[in-house]
mmCIF file of the N, C-alpha and C atoms, coordinates in Angstrom:
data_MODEL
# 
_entry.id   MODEL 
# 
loop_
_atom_site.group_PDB 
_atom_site.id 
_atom_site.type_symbol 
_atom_site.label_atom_id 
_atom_site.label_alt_id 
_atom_site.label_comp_id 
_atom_site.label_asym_id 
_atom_site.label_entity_id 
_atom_site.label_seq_id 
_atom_site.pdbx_PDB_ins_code 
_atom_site.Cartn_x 
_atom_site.Cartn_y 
_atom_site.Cartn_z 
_atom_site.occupancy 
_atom_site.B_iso_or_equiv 
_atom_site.pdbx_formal_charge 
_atom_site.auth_seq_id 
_atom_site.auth_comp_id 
_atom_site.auth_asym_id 
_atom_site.auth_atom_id 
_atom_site.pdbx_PDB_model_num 
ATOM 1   N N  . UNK A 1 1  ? 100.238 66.459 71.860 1.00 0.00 ? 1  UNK A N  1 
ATOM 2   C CA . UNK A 1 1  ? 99.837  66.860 70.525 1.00 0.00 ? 1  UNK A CA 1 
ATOM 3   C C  . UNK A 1 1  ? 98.908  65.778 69.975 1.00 0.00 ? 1  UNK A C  1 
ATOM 4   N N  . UNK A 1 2  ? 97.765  66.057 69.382 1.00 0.00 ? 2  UNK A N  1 
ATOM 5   C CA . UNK A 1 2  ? 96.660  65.471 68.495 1.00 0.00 ? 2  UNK A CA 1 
ATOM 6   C C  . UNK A 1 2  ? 97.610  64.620 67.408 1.00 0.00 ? 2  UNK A C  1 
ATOM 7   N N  . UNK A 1 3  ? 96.375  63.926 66.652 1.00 0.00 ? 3  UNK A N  1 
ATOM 8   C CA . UNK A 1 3  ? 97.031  63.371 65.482 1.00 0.00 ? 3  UNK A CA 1 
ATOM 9   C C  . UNK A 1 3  ? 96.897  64.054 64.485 1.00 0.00 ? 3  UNK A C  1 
ATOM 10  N N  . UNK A 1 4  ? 95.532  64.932 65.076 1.00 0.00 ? 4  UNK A N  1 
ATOM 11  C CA . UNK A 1 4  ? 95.078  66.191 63.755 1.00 0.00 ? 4  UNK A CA 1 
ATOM 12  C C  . UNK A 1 4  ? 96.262  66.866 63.537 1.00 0.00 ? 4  UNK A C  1 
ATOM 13  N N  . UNK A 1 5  ? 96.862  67.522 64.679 1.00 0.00 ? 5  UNK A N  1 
ATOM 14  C CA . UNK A 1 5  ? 97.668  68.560 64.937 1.00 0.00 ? 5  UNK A CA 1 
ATOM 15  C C  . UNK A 1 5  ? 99.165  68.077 63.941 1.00 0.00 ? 5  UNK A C  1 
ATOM 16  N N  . UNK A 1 6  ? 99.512  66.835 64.532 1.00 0.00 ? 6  UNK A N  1 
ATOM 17  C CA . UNK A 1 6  ? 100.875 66.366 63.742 1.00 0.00 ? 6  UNK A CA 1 
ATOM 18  C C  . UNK A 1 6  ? 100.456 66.195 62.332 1.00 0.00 ? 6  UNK A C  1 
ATOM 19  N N  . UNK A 1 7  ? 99.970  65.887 62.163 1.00 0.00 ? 7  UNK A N  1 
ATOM 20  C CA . UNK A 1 7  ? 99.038  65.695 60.638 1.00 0.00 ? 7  UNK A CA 1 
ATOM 21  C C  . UNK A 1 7  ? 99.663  67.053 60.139 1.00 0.00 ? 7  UNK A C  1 
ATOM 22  N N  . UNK A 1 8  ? 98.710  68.239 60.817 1.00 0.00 ? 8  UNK A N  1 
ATOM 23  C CA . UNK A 1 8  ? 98.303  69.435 59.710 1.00 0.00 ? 8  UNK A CA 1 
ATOM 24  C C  . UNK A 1 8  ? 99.772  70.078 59.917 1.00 0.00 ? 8  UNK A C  1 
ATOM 25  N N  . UNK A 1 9  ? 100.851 69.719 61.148 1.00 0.00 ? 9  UNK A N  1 
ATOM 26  C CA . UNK A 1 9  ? 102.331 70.261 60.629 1.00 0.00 ? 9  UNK A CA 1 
ATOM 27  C C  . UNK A 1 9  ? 102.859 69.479 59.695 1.00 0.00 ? 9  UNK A C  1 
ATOM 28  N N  . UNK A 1 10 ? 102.922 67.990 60.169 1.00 0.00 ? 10 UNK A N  1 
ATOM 29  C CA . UNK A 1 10 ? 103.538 67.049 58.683 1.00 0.00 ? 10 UNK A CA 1 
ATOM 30  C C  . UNK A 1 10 ? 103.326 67.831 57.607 1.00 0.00 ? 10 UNK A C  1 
ATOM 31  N N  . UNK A 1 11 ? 101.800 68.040 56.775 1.00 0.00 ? 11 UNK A N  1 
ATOM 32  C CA . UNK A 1 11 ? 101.503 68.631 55.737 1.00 0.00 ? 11 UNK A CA 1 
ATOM 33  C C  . UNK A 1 11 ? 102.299 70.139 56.031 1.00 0.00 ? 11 UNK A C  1 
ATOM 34  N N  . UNK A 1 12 ? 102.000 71.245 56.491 1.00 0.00 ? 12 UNK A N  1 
ATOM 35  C CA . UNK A 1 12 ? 103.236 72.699 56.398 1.00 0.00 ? 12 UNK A CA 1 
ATOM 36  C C  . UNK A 1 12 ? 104.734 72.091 56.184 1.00 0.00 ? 12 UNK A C  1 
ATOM 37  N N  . UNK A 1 13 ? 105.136 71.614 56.685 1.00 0.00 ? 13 UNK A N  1 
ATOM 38  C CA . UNK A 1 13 ? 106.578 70.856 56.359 1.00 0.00 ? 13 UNK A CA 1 
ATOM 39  C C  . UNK A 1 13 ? 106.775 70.443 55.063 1.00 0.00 ? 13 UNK A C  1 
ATOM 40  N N  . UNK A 1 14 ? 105.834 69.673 54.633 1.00 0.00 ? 14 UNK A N  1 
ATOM 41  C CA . UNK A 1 14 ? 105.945 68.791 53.839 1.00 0.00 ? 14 UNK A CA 1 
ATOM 42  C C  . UNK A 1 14 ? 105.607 70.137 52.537 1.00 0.00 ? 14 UNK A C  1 
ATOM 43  N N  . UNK A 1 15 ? 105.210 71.253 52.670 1.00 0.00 ? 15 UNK A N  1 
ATOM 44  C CA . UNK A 1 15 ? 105.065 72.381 51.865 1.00 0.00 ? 15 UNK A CA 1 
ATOM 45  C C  . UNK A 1 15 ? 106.008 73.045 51.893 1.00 0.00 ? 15 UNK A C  1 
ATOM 46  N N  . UNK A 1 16 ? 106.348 73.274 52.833 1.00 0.00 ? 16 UNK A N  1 
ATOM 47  C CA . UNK A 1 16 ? 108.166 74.317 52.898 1.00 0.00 ? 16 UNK A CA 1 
ATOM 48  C C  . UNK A 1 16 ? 109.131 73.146 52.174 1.00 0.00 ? 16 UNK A C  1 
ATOM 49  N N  . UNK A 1 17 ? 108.981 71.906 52.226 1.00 0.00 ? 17 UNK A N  1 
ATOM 50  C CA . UNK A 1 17 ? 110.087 71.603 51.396 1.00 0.00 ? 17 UNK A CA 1 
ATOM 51  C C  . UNK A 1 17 ? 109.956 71.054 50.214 1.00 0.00 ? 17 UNK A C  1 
ATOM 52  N N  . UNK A 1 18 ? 108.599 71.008 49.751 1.00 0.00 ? 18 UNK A N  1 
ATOM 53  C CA . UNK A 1 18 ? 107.869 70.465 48.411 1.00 0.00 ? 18 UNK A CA 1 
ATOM 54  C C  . UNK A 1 18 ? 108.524 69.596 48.207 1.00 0.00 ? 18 UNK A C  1 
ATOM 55  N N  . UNK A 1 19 ? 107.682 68.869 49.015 1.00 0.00 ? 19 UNK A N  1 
ATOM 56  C CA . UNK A 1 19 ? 107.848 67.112 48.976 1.00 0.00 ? 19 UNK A CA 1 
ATOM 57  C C  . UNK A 1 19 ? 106.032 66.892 48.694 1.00 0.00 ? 19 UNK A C  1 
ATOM 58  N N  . UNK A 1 20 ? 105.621 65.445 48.578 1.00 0.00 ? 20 UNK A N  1 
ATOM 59  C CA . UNK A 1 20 ? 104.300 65.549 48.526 1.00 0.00 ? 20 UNK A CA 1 
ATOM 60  C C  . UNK A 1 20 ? 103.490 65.273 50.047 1.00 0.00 ? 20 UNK A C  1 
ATOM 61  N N  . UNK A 1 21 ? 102.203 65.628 50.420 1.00 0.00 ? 21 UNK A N  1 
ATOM 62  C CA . UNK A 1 21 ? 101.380 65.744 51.431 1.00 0.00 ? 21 UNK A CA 1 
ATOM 63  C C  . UNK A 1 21 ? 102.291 64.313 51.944 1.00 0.00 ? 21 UNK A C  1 
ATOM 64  N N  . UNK A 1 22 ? 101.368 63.779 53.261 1.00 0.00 ? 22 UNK A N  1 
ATOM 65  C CA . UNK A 1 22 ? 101.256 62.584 53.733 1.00 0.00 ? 22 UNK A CA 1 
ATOM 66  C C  . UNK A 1 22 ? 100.151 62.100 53.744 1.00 0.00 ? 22 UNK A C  1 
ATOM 67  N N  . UNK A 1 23 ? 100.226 60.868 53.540 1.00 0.00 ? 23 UNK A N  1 
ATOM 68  C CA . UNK A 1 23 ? 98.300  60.661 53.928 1.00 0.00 ? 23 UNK A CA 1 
ATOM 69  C C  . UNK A 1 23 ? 98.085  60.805 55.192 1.00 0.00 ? 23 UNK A C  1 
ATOM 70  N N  . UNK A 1 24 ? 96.613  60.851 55.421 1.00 0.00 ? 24 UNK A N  1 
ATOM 71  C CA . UNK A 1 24 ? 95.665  61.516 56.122 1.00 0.00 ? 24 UNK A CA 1 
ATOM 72  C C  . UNK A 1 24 ? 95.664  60.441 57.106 1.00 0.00 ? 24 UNK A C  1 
ATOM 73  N N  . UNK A 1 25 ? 95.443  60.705 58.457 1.00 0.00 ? 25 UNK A N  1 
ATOM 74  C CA . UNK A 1 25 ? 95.119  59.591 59.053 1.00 0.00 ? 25 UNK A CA 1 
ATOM 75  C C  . UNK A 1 25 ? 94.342  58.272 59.160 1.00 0.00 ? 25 UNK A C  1 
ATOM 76  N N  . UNK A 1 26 ? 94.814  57.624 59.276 1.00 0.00 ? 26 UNK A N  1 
ATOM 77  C CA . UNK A 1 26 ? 93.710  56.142 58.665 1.00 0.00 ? 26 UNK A CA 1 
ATOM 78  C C  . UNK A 1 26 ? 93.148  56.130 57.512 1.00 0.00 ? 26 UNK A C  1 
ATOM 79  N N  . UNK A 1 27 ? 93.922  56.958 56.791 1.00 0.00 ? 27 UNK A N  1 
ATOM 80  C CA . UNK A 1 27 ? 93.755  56.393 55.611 1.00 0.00 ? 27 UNK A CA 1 
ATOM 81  C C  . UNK A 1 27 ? 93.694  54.990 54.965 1.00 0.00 ? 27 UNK A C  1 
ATOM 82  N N  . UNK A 1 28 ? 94.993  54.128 55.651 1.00 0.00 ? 28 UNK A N  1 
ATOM 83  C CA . UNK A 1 28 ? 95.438  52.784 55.198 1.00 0.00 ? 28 UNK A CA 1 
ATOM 84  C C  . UNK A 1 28 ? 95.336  52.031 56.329 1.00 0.00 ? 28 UNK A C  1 
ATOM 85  N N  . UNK A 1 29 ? 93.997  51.988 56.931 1.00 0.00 ? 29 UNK A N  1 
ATOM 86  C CA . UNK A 1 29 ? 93.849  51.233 57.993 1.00 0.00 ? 29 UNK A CA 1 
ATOM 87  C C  . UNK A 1 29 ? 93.215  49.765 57.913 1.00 0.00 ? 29 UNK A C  1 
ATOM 88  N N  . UNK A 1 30 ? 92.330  49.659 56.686 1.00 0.00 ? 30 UNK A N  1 
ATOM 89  C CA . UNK A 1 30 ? 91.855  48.756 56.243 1.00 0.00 ? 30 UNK A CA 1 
ATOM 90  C C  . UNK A 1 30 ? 92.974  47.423 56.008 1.00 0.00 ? 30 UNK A C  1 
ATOM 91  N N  . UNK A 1 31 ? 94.066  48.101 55.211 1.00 0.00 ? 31 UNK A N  1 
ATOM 92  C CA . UNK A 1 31 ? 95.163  47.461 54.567 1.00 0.00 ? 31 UNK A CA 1 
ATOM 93  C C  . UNK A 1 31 ? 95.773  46.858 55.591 1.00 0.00 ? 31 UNK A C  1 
ATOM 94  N N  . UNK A 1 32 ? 96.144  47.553 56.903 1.00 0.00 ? 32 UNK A N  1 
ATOM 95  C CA . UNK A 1 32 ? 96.524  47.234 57.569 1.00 0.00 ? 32 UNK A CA 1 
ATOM 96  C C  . UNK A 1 32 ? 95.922  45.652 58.285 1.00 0.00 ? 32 UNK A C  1 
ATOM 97  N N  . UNK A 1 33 ? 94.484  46.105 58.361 1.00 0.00 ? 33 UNK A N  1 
ATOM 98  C CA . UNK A 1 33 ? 93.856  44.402 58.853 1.00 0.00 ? 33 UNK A CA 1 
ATOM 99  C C  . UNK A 1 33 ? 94.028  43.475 58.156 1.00 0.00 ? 33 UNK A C  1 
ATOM 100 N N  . UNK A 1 34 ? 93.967  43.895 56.681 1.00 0.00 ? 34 UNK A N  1 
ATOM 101 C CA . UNK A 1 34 ? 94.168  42.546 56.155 1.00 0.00 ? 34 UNK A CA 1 
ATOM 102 C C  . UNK A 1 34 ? 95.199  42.250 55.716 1.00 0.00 ? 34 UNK A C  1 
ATOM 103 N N  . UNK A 1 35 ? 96.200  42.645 55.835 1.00 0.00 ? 35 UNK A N  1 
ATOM 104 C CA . UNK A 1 35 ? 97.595  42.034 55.920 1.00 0.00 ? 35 UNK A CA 1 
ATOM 105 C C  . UNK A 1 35 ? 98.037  41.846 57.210 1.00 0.00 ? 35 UNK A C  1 
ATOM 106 N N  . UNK A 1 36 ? 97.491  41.778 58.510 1.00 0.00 ? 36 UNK A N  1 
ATOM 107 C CA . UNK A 1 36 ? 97.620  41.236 59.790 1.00 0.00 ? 36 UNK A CA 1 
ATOM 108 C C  . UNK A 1 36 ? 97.121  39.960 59.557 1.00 0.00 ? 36 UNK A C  1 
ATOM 109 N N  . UNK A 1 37 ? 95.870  39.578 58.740 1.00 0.00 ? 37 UNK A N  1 
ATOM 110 C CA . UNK A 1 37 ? 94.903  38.659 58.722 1.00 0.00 ? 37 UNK A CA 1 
ATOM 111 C C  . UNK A 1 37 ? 95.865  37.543 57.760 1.00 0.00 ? 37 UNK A C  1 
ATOM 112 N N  . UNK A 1 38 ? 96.549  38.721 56.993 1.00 0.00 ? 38 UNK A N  1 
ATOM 113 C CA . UNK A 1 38 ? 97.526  37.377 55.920 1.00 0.00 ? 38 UNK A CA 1 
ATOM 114 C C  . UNK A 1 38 ? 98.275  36.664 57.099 1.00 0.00 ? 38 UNK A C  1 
ATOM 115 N N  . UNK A 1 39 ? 98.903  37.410 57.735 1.00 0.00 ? 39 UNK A N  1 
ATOM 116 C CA . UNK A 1 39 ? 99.915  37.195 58.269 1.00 0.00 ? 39 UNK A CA 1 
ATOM 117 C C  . UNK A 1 39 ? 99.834  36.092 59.322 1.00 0.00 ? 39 UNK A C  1 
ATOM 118 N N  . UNK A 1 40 ? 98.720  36.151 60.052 1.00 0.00 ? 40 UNK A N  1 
ATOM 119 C CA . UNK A 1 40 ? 97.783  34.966 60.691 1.00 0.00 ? 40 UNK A CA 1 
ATOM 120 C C  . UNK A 1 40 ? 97.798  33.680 59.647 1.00 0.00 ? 40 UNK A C  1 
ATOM 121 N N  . UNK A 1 41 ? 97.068  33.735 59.019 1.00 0.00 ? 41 UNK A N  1 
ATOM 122 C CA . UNK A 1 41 ? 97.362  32.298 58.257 1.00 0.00 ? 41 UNK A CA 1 
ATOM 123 C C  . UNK A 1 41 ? 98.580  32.046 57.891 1.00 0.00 ? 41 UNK A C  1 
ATOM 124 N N  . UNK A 1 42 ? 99.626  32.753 57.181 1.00 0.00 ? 42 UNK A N  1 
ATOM 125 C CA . UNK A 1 42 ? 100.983 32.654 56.969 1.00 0.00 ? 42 UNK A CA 1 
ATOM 126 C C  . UNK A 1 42 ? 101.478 31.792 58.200 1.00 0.00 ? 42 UNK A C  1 
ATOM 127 N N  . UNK A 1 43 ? 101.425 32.580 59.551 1.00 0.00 ? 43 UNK A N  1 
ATOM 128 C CA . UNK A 1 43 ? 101.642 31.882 60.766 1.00 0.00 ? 43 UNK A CA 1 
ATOM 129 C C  . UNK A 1 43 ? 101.296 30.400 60.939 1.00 0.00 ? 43 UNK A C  1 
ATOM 130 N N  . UNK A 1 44 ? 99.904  30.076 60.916 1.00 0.00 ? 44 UNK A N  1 
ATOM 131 C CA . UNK A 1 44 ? 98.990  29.003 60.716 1.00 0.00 ? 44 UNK A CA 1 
ATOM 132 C C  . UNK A 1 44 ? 99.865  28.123 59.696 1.00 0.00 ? 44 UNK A C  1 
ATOM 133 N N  . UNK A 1 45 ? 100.034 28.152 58.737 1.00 0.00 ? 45 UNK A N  1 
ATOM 134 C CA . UNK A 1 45 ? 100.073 26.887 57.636 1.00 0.00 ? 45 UNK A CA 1 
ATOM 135 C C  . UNK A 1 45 ? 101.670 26.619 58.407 1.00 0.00 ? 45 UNK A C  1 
ATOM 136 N N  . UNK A 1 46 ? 102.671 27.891 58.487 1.00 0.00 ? 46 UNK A N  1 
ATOM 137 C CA . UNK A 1 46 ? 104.518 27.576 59.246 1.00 0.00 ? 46 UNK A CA 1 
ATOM 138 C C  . UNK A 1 46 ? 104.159 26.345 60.103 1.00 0.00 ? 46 UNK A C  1 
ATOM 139 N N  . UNK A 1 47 ? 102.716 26.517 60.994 1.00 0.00 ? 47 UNK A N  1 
ATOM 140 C CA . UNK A 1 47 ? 102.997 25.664 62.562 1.00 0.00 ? 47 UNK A CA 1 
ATOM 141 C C  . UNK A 1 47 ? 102.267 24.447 62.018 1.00 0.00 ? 47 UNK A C  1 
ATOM 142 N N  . UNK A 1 48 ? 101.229 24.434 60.473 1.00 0.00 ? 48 UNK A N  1 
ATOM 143 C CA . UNK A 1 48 ? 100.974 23.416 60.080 1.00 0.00 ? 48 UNK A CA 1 
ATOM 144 C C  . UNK A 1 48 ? 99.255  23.018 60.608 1.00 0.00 ? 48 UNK A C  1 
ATOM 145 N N  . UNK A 1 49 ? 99.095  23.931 60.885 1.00 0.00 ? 49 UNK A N  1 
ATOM 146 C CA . UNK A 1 49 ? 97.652  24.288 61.242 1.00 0.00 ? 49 UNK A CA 1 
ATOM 147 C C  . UNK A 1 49 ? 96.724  24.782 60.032 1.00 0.00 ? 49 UNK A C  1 
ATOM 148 N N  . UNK A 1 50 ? 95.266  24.132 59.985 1.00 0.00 ? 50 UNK A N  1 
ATOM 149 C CA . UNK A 1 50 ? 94.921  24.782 58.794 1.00 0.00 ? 50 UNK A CA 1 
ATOM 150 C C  . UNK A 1 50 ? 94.594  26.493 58.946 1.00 0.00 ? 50 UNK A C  1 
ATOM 151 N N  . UNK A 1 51 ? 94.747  26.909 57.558 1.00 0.00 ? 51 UNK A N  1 
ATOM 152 C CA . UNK A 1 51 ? 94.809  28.327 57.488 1.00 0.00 ? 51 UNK A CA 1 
ATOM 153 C C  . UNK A 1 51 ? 93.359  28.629 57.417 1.00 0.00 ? 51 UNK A C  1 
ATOM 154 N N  . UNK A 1 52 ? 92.139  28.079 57.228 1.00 0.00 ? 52 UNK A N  1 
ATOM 155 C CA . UNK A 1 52 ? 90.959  28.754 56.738 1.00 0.00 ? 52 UNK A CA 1 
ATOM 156 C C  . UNK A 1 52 ? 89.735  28.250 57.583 1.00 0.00 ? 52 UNK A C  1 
ATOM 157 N N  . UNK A 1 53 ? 89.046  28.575 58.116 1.00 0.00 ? 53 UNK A N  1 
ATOM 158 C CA . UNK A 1 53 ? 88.083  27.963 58.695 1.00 0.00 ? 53 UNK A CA 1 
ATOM 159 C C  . UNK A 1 53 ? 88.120  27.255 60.181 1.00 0.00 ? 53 UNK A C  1 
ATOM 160 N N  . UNK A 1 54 ? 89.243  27.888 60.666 1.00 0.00 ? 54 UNK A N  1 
ATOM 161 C CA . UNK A 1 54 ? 89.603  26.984 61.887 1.00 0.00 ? 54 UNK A CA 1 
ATOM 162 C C  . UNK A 1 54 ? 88.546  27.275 63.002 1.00 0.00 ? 54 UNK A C  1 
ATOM 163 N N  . UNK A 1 55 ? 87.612  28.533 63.424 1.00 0.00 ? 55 UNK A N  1 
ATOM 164 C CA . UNK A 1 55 ? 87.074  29.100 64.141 1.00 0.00 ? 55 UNK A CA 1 
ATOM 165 C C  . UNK A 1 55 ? 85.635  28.716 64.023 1.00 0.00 ? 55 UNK A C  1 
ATOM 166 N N  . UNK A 1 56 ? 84.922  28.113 62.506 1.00 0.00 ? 56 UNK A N  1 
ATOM 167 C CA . UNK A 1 56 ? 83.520  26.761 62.176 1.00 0.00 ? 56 UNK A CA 1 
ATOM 168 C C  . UNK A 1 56 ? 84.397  25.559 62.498 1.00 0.00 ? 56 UNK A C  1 
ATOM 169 N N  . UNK A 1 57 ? 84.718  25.648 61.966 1.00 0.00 ? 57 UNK A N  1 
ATOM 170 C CA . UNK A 1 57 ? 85.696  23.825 62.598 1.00 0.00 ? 57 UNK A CA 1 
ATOM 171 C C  . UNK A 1 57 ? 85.185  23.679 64.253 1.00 0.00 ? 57 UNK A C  1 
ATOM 172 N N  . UNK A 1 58 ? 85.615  24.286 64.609 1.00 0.00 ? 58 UNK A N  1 
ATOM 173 C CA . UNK A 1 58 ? 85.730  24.127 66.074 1.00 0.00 ? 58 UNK A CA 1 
ATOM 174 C C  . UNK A 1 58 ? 84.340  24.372 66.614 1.00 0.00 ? 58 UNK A C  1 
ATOM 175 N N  . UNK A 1 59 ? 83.550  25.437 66.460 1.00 0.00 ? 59 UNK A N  1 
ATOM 176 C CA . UNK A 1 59 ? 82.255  25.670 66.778 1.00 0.00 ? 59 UNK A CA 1 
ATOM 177 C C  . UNK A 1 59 ? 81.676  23.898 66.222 1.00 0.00 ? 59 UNK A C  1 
ATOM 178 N N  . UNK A 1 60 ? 81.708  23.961 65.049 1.00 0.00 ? 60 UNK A N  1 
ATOM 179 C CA . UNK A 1 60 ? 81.118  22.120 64.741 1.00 0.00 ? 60 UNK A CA 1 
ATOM 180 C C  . UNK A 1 60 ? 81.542  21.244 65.596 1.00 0.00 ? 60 UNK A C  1 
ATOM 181 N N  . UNK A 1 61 ? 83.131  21.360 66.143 1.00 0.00 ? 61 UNK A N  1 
ATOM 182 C CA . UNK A 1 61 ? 83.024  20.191 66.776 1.00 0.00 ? 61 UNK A CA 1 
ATOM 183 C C  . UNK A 1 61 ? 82.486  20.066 68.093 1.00 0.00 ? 61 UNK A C  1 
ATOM 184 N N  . UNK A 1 62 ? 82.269  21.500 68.719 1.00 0.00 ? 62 UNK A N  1 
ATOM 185 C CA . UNK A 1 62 ? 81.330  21.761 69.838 1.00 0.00 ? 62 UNK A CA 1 
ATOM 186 C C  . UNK A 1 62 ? 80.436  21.253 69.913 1.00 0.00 ? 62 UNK A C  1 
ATOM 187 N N  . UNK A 1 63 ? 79.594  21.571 68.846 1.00 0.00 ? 63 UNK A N  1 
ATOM 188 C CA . UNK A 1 63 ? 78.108  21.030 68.528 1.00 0.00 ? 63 UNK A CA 1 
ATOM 189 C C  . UNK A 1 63 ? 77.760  19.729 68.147 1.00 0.00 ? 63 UNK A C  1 
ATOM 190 N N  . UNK A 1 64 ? 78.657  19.150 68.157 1.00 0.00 ? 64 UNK A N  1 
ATOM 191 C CA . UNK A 1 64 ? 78.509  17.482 67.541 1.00 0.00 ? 64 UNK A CA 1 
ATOM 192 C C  . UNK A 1 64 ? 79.049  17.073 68.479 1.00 0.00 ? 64 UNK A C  1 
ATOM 193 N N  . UNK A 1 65 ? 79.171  17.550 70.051 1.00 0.00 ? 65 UNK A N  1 
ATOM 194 C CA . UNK A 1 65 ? 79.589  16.954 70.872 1.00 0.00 ? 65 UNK A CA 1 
ATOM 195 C C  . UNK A 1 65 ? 78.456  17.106 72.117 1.00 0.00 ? 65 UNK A C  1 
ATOM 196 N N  . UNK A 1 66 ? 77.811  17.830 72.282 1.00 0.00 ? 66 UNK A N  1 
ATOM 197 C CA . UNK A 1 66 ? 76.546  17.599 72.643 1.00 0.00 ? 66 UNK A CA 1 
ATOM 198 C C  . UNK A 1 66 ? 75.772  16.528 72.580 1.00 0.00 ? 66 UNK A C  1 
ATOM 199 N N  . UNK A 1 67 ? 74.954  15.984 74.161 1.00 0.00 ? 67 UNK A N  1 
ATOM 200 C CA . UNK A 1 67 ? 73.662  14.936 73.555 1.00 0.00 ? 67 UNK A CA 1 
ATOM 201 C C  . UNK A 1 67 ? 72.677  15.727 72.913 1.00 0.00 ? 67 UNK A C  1 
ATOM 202 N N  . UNK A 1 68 ? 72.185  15.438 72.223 1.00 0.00 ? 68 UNK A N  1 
ATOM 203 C CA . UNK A 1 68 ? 70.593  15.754 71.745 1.00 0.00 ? 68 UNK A CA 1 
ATOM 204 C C  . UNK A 1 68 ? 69.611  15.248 72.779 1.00 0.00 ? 68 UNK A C  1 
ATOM 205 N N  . UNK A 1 69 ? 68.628  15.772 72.835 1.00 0.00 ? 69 UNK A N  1 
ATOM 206 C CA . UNK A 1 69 ? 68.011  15.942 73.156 1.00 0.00 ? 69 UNK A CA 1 
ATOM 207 C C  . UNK A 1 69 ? 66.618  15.173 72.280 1.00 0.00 ? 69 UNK A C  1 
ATOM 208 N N  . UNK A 1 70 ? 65.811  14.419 72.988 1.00 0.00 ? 70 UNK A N  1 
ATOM 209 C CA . UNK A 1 70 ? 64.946  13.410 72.316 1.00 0.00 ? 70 UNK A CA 1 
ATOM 210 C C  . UNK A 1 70 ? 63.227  13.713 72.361 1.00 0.00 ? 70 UNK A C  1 
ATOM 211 N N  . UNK A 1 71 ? 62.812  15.737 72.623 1.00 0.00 ? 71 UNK A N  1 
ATOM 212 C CA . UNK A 1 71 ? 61.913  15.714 73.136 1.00 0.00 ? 71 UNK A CA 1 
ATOM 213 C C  . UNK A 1 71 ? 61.003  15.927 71.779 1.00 0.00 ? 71 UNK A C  1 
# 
């Protein structure tokens, strides 16, 4: 079965017993990332790691670890 399909019975069900719809698929998918994304830093600060910027941090320290080049 589809997700369309469970969807459009959820909703008939959800009419035979007048309750309200369900939302629609992915509807709340957005929400979902960014409360994964909280949840990541939440993680981060527990282990004592910084929460913001850790992924330029690191690219910088890449790059400042390079010789230059003198041409």
């Amino acid at each position: 079965m589809s997700i369309t399909q469970q969807y459009l019975l959820d909703i008939y069900r959800a009419q035979r017993l007048g309750e309200p719809a369900p939302p629609a698929p992915g509807a709340h998918d957005w929400q979902v990332v960014r409360e994964w994304g909280d949840h990541r830093q939440f993680r981060a600060v527990i282990a004592g790691r910084p929460a913001h910027g850790r992924i330029r941090r690191t690219l910088g320290r890449w790059l400042h670890l390079r010789p230059r080049s003198t041409c």
